[in-house]
C-alpha distance (Angstrom), angle and dihedral (degrees) to the residues before:
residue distance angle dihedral
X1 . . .
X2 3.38 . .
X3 4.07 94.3 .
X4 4.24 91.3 60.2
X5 3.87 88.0 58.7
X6 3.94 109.3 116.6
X7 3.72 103.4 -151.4
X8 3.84 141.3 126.2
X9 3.85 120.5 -67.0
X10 3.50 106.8 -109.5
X11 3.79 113.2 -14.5
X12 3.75 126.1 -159.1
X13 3.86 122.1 -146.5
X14 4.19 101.1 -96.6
X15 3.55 93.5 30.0
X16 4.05 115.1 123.0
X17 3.59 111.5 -159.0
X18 4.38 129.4 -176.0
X19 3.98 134.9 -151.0
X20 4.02 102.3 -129.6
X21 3.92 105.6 -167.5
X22 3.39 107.2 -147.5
X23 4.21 126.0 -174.8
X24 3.76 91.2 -98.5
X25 3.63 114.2 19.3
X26 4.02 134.5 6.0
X27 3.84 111.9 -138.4
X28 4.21 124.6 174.7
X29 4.07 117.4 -115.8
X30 3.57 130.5 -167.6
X31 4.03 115.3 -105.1
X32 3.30 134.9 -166.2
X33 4.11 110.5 -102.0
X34 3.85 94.0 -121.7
X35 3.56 86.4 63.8
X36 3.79 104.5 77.9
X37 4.19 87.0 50.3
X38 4.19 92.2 89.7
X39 3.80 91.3 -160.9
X40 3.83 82.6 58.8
X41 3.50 98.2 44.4
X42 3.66 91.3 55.7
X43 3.68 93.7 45.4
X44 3.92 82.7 56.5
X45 3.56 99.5 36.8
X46 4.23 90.7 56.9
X47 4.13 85.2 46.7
X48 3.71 93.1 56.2
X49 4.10 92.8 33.5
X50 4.04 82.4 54.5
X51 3.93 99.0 49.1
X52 3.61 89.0 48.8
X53 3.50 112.9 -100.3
X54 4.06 117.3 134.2
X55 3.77 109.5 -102.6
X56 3.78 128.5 137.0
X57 3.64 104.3 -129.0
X58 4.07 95.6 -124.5
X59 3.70 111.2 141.0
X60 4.04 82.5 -121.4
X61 3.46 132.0 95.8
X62 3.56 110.5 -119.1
X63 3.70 122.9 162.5
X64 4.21 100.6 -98.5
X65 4.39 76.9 64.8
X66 3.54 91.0 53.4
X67 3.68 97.9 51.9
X68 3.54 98.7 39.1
X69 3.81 80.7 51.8
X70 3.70 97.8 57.5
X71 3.93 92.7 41.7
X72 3.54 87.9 52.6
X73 4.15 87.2 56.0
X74 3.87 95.3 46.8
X75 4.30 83.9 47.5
X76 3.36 90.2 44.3
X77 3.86 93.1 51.4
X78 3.76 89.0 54.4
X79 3.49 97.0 42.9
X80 4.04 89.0 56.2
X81 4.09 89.1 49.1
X82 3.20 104.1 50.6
X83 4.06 92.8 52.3
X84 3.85 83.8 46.8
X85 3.77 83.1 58.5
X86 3.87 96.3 44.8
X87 3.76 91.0 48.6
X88 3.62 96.0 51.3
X89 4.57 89.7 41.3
X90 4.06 79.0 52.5
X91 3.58 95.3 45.2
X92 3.96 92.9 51.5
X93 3.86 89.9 40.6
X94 4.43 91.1 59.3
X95 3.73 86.8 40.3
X96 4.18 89.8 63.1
């Protein structure tokens, strides 16, 4: 029936999603496409293992990849602001 079906809650065409098995429960997360591509995974894995973030360079997704993968987003984010802010301080500073 269509009630015993494990799968994601509400899925949108595009969307890649991944079963993490955890000790006490199992529960589906969103992913990021690239991610079921192993080549690509690696690839990712080694950039992440090389900026010095804790993954196991595997070729699988496991969850240390995920998390390093979503820390890497919120760093990335902040990374991105505050050279938005530097550029616009420099851009007032040559205007003077």
């Amino acid at each position: 029936m269509a009630q015993d079906l494990d799968l994601p809650k509400n899925p949108r065409p595009g969307d890649c999603f991944f079963k993490f098995h955890d000790d006490i429960s199992s529960n589906w997360e969103k992913i990021n496409c690239d991610f079921k591509d192993p080549t690509k995974l690696k690839t990712f894995q080694i950039k992440l293992h090389n900026l010095g973030y804790d993954v196991d360079v595997t070729g699988k997704l496991d969850r240390r990849t995920l998390d390093a993968y979503n820390q890497y987003l919120v760093d990335e984010k902040k990374r991105k602001k505050e050279q938005r802010k530097l550029n616009r301080k420099n851009k007032r500073a040559n205007k003077s």
